[in-house]
PyMOL Python script that loads the backbone (N, CA, C, O; Angstrom):
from pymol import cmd

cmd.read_pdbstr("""\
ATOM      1  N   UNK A   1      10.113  12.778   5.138  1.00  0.00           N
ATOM      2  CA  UNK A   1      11.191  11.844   5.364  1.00  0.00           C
ATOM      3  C   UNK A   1      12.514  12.548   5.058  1.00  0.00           C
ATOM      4  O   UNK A   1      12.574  13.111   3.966  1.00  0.00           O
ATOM      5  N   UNK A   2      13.480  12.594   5.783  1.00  0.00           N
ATOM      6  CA  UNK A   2      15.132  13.240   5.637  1.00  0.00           C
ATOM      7  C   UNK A   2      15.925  13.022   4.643  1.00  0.00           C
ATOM      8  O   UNK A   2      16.686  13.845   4.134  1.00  0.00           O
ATOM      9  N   UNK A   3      15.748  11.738   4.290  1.00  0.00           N
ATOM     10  CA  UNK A   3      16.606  11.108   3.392  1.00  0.00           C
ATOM     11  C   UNK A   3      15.823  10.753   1.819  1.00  0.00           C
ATOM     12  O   UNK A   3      16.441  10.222   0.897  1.00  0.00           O
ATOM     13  N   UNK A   4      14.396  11.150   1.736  1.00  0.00           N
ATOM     14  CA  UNK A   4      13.904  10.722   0.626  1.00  0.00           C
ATOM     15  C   UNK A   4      12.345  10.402   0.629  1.00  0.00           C
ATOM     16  O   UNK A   4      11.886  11.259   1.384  1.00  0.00           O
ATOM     17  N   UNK A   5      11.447   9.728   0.241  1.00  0.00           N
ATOM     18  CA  UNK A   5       9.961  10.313   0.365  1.00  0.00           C
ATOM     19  C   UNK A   5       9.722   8.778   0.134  1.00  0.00           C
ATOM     20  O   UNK A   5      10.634   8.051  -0.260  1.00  0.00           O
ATOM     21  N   UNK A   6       8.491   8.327   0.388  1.00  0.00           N
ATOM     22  CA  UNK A   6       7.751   6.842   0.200  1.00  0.00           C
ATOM     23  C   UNK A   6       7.676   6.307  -0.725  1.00  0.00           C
ATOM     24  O   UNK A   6       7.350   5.123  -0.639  1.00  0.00           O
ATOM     25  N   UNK A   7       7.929   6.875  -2.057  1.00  0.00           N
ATOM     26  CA  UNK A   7       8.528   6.289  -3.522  1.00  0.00           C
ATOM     27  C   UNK A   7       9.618   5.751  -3.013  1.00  0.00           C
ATOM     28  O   UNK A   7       9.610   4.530  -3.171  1.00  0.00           O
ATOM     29  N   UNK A   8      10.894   6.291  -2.271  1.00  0.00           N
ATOM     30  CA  UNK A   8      12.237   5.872  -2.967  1.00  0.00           C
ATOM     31  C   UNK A   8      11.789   4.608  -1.406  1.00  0.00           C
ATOM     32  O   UNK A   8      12.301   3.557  -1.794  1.00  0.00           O
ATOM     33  N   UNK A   9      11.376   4.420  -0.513  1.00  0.00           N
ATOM     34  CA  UNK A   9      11.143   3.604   0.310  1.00  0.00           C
ATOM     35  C   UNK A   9      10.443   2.363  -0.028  1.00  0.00           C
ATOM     36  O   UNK A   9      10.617   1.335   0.627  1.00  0.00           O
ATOM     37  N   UNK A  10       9.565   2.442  -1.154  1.00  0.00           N
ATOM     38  CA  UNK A  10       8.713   1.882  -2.222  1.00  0.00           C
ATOM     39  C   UNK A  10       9.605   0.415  -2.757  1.00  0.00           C
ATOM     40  O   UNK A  10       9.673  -0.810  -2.661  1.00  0.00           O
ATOM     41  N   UNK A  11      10.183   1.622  -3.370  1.00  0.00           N
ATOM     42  CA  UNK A  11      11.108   1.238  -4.639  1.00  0.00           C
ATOM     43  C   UNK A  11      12.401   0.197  -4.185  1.00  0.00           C
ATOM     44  O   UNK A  11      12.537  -0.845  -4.825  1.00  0.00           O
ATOM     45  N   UNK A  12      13.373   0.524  -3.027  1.00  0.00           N
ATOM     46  CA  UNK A  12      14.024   0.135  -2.416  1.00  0.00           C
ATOM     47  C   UNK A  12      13.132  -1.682  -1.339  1.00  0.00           C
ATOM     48  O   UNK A  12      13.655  -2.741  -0.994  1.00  0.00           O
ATOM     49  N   UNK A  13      12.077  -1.288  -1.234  1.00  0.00           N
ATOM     50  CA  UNK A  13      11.530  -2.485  -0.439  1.00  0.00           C
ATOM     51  C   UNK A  13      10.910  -3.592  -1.413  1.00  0.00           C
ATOM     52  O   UNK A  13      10.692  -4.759  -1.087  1.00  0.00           O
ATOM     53  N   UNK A  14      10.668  -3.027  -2.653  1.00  0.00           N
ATOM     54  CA  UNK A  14      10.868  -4.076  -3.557  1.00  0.00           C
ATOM     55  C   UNK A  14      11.615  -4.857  -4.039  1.00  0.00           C
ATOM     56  O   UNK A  14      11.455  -6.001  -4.463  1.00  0.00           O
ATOM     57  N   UNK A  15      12.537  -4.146  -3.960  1.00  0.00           N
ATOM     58  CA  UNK A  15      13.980  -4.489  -4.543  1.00  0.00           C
ATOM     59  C   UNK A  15      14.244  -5.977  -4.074  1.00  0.00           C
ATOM     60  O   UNK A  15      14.529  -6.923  -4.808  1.00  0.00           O
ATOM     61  N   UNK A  16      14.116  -5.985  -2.920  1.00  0.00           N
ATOM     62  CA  UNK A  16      14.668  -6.619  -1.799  1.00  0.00           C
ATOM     63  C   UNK A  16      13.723  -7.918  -2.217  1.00  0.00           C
ATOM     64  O   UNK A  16      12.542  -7.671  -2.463  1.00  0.00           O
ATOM     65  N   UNK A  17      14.343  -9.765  -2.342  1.00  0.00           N
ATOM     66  CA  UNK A  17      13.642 -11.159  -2.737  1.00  0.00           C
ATOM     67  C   UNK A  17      12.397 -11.024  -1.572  1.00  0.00           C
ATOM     68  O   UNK A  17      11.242 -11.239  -1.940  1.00  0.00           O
ATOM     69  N   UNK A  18      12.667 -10.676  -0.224  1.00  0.00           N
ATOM     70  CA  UNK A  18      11.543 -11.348   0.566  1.00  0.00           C
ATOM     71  C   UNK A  18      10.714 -10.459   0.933  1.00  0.00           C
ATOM     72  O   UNK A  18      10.080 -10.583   1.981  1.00  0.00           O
ATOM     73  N   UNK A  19      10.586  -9.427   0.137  1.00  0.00           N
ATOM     74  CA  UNK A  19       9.029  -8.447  -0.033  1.00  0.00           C
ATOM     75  C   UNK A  19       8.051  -9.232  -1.143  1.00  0.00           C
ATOM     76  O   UNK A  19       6.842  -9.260  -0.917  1.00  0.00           O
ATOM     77  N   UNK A  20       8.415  -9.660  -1.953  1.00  0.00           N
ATOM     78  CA  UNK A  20       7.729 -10.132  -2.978  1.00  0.00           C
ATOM     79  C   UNK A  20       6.284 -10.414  -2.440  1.00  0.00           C
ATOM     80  O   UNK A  20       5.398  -9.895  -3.119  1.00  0.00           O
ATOM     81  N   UNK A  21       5.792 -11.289  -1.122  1.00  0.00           N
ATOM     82  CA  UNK A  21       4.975 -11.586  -1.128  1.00  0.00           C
ATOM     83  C   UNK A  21       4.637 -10.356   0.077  1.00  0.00           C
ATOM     84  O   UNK A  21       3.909 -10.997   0.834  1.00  0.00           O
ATOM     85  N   UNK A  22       4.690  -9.723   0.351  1.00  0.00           N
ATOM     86  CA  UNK A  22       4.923  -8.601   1.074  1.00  0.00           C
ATOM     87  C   UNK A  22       3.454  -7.296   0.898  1.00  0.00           C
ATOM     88  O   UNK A  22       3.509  -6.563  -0.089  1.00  0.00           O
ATOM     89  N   UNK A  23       2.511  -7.161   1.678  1.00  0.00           N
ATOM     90  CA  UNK A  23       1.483  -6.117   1.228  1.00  0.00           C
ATOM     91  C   UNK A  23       1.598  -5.016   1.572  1.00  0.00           C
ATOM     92  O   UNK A  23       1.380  -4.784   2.761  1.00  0.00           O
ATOM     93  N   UNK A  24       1.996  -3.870   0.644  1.00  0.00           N
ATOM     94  CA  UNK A  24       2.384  -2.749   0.670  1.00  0.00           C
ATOM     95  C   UNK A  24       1.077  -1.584   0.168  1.00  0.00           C
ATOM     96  O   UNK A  24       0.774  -1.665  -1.022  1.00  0.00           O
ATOM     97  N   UNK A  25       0.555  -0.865   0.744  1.00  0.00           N
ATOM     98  CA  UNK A  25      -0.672  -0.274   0.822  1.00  0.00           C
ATOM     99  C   UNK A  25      -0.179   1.040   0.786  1.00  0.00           C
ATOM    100  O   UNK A  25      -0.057   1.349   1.971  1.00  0.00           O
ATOM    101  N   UNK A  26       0.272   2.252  -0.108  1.00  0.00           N
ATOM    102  CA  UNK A  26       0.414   3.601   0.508  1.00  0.00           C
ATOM    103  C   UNK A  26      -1.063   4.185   0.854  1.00  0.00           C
ATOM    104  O   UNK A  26      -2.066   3.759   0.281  1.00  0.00           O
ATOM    105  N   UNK A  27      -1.097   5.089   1.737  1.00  0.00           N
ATOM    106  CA  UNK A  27      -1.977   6.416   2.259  1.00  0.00           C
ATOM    107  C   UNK A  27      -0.933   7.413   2.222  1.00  0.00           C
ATOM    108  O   UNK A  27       0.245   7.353   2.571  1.00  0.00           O
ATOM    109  N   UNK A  28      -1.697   8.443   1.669  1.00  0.00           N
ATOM    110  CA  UNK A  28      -1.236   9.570   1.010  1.00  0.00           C
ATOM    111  C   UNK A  28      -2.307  10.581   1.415  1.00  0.00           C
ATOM    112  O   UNK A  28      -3.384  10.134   1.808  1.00  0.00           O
ATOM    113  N   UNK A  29      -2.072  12.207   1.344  1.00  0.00           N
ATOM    114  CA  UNK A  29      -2.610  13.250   1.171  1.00  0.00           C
ATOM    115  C   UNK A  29      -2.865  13.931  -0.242  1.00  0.00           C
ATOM    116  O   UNK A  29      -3.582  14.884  -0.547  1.00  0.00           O
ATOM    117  N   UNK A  30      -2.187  13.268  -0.858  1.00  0.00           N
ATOM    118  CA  UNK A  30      -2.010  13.634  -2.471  1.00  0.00           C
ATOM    119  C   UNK A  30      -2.712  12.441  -3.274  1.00  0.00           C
ATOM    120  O   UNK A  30      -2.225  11.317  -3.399  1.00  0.00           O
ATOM    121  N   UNK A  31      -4.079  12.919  -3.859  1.00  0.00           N
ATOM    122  CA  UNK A  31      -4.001  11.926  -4.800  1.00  0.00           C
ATOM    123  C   UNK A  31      -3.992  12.016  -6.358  1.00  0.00           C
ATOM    124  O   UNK A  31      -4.605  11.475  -7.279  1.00  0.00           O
ATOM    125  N   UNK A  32      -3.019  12.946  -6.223  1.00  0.00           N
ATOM    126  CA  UNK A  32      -2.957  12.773  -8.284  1.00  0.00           C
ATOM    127  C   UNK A  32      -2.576  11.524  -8.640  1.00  0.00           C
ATOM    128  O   UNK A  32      -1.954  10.633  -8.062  1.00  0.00           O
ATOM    129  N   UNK A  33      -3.181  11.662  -9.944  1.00  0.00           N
ATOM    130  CA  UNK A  33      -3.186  10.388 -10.666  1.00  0.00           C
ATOM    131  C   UNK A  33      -1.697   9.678 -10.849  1.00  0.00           C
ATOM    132  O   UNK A  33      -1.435   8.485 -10.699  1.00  0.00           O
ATOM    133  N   UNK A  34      -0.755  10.802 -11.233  1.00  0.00           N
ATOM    134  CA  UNK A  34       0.424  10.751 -11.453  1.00  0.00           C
ATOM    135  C   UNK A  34       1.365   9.927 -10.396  1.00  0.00           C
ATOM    136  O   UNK A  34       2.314   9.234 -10.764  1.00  0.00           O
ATOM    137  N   UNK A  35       0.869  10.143  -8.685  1.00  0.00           N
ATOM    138  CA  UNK A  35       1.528   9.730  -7.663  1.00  0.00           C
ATOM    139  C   UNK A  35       0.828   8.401  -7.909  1.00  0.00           C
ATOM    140  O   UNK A  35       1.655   7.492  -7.834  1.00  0.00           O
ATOM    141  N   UNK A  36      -0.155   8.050  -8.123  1.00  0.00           N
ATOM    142  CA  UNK A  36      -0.973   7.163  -7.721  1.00  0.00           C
ATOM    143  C   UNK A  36      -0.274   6.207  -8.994  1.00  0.00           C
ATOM    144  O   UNK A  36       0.157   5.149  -8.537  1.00  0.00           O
ATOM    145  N   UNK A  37      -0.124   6.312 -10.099  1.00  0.00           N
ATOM    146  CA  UNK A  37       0.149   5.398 -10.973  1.00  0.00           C
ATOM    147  C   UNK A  37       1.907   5.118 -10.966  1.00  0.00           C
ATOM    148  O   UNK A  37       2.369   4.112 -11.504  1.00  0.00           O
ATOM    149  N   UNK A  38       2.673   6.013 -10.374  1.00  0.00           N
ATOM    150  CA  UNK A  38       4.052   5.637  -9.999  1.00  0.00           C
ATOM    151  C   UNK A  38       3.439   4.646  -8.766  1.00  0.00           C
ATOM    152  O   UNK A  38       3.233   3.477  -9.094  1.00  0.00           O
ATOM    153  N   UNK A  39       3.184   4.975  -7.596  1.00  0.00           N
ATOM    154  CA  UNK A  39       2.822   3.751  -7.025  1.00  0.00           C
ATOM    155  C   UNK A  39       2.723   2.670  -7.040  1.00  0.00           C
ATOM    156  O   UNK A  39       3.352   1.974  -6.243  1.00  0.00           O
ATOM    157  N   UNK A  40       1.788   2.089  -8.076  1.00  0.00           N
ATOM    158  CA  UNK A  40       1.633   0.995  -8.771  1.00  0.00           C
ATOM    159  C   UNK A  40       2.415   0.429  -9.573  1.00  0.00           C
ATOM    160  O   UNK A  40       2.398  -0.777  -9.815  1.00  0.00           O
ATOM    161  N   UNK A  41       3.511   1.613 -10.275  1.00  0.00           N
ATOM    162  CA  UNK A  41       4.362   1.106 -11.348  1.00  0.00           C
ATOM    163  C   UNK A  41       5.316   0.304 -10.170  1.00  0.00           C
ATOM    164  O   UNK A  41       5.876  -0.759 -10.436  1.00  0.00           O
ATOM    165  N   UNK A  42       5.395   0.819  -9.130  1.00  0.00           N
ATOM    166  CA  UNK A  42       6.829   0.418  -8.328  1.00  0.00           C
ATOM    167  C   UNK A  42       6.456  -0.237  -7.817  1.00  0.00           C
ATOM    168  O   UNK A  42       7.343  -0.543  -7.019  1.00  0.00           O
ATOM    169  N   UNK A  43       5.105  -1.171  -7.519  1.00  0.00           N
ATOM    170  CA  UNK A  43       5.136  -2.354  -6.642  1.00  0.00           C
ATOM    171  C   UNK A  43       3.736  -2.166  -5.868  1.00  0.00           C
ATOM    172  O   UNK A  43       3.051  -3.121  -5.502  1.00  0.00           O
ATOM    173  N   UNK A  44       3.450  -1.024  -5.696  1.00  0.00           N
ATOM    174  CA  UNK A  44       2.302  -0.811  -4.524  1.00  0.00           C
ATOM    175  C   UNK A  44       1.060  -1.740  -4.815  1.00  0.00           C
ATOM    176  O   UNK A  44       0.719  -1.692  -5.997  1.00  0.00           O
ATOM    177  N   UNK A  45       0.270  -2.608  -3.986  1.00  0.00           N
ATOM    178  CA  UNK A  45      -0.771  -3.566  -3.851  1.00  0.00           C
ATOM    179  C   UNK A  45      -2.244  -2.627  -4.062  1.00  0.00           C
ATOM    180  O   UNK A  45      -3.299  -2.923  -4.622  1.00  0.00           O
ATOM    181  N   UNK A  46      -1.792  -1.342  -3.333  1.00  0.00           N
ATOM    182  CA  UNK A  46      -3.484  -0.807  -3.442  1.00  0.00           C
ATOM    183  C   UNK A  46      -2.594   0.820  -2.956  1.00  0.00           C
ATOM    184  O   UNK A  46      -1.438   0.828  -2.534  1.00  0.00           O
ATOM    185  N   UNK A  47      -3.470   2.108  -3.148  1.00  0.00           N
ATOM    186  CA  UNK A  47      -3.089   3.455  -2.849  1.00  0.00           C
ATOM    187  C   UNK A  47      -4.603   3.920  -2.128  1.00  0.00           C
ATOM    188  O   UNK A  47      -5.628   3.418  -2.590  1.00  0.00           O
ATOM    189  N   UNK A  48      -4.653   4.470  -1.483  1.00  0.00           N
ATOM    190  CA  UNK A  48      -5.759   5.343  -0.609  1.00  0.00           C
ATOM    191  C   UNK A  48      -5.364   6.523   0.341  1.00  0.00           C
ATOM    192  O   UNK A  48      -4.364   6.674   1.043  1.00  0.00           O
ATOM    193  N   UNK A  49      -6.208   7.126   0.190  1.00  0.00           N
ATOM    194  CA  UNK A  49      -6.264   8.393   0.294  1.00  0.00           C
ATOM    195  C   UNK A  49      -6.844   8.783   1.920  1.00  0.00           C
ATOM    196  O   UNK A  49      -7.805   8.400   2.587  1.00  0.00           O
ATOM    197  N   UNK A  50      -5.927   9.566   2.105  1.00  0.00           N
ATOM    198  CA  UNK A  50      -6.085   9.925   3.780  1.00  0.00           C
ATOM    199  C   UNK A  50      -7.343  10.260   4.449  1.00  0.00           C
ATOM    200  O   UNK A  50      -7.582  11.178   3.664  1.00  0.00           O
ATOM    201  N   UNK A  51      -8.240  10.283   5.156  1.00  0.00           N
ATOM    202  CA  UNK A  51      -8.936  10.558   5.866  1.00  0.00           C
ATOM    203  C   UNK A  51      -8.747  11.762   6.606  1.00  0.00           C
ATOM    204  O   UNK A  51      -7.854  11.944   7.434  1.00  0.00           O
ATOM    205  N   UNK A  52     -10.028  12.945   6.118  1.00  0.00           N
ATOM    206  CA  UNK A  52      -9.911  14.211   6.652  1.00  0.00           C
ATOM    207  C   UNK A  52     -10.618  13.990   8.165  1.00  0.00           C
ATOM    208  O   UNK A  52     -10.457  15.010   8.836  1.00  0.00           O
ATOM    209  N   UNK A  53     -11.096  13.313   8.633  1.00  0.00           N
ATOM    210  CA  UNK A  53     -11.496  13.044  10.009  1.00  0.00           C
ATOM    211  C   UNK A  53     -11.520  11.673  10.374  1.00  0.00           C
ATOM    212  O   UNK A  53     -11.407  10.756   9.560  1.00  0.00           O
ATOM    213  N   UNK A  54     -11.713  11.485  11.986  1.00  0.00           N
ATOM    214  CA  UNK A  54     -11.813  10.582  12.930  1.00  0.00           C
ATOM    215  C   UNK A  54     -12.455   9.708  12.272  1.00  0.00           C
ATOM    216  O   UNK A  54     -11.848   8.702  11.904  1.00  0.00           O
ATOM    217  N   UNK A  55     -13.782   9.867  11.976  1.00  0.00           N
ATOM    218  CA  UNK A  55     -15.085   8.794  11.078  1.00  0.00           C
ATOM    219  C   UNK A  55     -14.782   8.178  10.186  1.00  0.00           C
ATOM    220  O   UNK A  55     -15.188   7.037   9.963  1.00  0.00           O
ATOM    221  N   UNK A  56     -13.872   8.923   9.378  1.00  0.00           N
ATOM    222  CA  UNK A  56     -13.703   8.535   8.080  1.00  0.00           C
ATOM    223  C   UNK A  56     -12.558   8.058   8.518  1.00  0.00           C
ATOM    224  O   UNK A  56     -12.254   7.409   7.517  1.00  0.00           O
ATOM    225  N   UNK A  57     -11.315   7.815   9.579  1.00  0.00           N
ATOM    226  CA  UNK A  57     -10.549   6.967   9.241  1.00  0.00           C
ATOM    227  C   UNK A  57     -10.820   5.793  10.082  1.00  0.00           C
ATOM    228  O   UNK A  57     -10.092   4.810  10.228  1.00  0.00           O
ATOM    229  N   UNK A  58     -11.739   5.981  10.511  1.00  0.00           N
ATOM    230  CA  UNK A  58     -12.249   4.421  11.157  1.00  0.00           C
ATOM    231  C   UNK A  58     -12.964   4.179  10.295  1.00  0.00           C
ATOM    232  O   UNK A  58     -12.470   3.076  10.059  1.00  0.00           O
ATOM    233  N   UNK A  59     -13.908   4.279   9.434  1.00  0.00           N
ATOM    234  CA  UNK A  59     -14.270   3.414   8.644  1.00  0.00           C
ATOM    235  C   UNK A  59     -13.160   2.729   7.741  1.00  0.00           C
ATOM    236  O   UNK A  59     -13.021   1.507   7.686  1.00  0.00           O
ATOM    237  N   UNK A  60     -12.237   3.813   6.904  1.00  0.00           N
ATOM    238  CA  UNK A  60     -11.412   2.931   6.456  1.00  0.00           C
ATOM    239  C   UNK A  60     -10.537   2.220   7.359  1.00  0.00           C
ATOM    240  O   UNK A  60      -9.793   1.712   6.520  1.00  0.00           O
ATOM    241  N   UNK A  61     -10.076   1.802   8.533  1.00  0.00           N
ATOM    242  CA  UNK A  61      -9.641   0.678   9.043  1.00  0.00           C
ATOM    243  C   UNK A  61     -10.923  -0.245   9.028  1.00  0.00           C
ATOM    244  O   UNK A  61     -10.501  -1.241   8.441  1.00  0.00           O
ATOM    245  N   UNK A  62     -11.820  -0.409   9.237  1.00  0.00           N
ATOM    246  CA  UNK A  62     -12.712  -1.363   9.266  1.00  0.00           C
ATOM    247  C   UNK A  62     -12.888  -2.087   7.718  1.00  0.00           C
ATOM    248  O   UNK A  62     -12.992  -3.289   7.476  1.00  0.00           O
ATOM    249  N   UNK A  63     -12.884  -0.879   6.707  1.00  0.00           N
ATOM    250  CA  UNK A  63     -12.843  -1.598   5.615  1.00  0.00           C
ATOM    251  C   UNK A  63     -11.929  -2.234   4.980  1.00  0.00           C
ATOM    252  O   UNK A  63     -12.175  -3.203   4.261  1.00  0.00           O
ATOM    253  N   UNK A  64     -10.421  -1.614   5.237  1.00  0.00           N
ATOM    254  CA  UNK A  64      -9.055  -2.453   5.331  1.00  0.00           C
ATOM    255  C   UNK A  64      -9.374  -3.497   6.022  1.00  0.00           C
ATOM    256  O   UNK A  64      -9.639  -4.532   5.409  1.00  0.00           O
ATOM    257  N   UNK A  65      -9.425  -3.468   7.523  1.00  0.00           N
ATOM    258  CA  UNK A  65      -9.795  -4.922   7.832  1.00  0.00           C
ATOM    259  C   UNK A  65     -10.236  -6.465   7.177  1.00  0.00           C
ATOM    260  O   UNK A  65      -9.731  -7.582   7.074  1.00  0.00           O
ATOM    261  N   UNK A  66     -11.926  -5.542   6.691  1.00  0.00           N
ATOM    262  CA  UNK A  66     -12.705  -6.263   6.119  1.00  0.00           C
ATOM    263  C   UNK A  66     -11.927  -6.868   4.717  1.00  0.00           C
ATOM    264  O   UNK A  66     -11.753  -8.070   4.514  1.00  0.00           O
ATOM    265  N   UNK A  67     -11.474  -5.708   3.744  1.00  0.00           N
ATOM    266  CA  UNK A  67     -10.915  -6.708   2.444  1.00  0.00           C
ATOM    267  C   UNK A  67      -9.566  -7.257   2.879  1.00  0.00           C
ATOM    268  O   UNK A  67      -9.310  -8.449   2.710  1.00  0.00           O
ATOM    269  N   UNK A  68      -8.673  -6.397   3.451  1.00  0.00           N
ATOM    270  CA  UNK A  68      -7.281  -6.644   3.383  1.00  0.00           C
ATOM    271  C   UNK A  68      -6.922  -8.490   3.867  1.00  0.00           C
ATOM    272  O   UNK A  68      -6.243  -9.396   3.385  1.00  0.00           O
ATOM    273  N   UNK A  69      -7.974  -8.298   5.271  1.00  0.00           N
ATOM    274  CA  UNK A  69      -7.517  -9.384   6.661  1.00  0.00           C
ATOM    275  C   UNK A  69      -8.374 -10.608   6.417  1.00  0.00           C
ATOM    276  O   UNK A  69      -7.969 -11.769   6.352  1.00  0.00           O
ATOM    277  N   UNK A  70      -9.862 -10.092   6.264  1.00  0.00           N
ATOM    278  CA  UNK A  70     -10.518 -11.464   6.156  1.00  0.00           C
ATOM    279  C   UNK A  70     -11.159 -11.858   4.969  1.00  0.00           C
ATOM    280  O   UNK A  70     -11.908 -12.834   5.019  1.00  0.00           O
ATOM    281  N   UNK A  71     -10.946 -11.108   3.637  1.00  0.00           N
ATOM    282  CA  UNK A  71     -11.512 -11.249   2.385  1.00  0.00           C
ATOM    283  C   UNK A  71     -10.516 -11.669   1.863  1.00  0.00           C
ATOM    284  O   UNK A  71     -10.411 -12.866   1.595  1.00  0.00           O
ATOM    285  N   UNK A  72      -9.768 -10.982   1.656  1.00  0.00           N
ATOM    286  CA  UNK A  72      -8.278 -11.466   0.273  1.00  0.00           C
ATOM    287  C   UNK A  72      -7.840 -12.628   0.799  1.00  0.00           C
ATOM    288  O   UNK A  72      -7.836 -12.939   1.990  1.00  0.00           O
ATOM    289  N   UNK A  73      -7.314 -13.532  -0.520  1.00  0.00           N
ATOM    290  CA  UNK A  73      -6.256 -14.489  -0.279  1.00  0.00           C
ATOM    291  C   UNK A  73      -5.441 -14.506  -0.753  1.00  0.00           C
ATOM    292  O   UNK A  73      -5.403 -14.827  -1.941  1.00  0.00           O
ATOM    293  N   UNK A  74      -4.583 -14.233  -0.196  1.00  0.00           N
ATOM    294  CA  UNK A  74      -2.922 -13.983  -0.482  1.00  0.00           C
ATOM    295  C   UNK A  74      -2.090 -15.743  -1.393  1.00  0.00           C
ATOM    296  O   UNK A  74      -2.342 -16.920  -1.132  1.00  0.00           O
ATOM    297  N   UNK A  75      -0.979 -15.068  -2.582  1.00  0.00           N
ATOM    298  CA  UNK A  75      -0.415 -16.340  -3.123  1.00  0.00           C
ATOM    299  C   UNK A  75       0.168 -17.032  -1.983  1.00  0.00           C
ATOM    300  O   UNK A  75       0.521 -16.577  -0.895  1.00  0.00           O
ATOM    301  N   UNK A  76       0.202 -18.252  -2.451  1.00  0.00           N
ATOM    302  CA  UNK A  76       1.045 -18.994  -1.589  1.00  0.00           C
ATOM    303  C   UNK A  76       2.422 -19.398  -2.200  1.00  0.00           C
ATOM    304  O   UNK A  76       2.650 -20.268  -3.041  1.00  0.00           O
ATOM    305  N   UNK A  77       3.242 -18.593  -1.599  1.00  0.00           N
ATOM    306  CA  UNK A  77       4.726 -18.166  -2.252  1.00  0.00           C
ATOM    307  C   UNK A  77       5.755 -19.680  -2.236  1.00  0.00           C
ATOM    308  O   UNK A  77       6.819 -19.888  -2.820  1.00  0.00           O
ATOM    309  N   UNK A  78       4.842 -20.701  -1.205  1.00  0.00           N
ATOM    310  CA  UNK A  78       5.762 -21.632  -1.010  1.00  0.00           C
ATOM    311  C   UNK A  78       5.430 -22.434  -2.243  1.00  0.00           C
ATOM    312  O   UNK A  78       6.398 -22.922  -2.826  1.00  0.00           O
ATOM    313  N   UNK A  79       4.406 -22.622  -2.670  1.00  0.00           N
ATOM    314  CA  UNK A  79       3.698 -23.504  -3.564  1.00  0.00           C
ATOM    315  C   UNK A  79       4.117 -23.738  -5.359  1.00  0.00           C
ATOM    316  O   UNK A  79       4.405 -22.771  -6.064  1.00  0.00           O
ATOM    317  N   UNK A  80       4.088 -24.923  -5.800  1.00  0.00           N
ATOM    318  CA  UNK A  80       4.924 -24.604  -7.196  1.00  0.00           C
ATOM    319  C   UNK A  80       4.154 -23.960  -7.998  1.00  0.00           C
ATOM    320  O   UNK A  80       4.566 -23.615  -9.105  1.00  0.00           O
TER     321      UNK A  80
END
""", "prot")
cmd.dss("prot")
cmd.show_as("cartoon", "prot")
cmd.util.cbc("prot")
cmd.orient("prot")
């Protein structure tokens, strides 16, 4: 990125009232612990790790699918 890396994009999209309910997922090539737990400090929902082939990144879309789309239930931000 030109201007700065997916932390400061992170960090900045949190910031912001109407991300709050907002699902923010990084994929990365790097998974030290270190990236992985700034992640989380700044907002990130979940971190995963890139797929060295075709197979493996279709399974993980299928398994994103599976928890992200039709398993999780998201807050309901309108609700008291």
């Amino acid at each position: 990125m030109p201007n700065g890396d997916g932390f400061s994009v992170l960090e900045w999209l949190r910031s912001k009232k109407l991300s709050h309910g907002l699902l923010i997922i990084i994929l990365s090539r790097v998974d030290e612990i270190k990236n992985i737990n700034r992640a989380y400090a700044l907002g990130a929902n979940s971190f995963l790790t890139k797929p060295g082939d075709i197979e493996e990144l279709e399974q993980l879309i299928r398994s994103f699918k599976d928890y992200w789309l039709l398993r999780n239930v998201p807050p309901n931000l309108g609700a008291p």
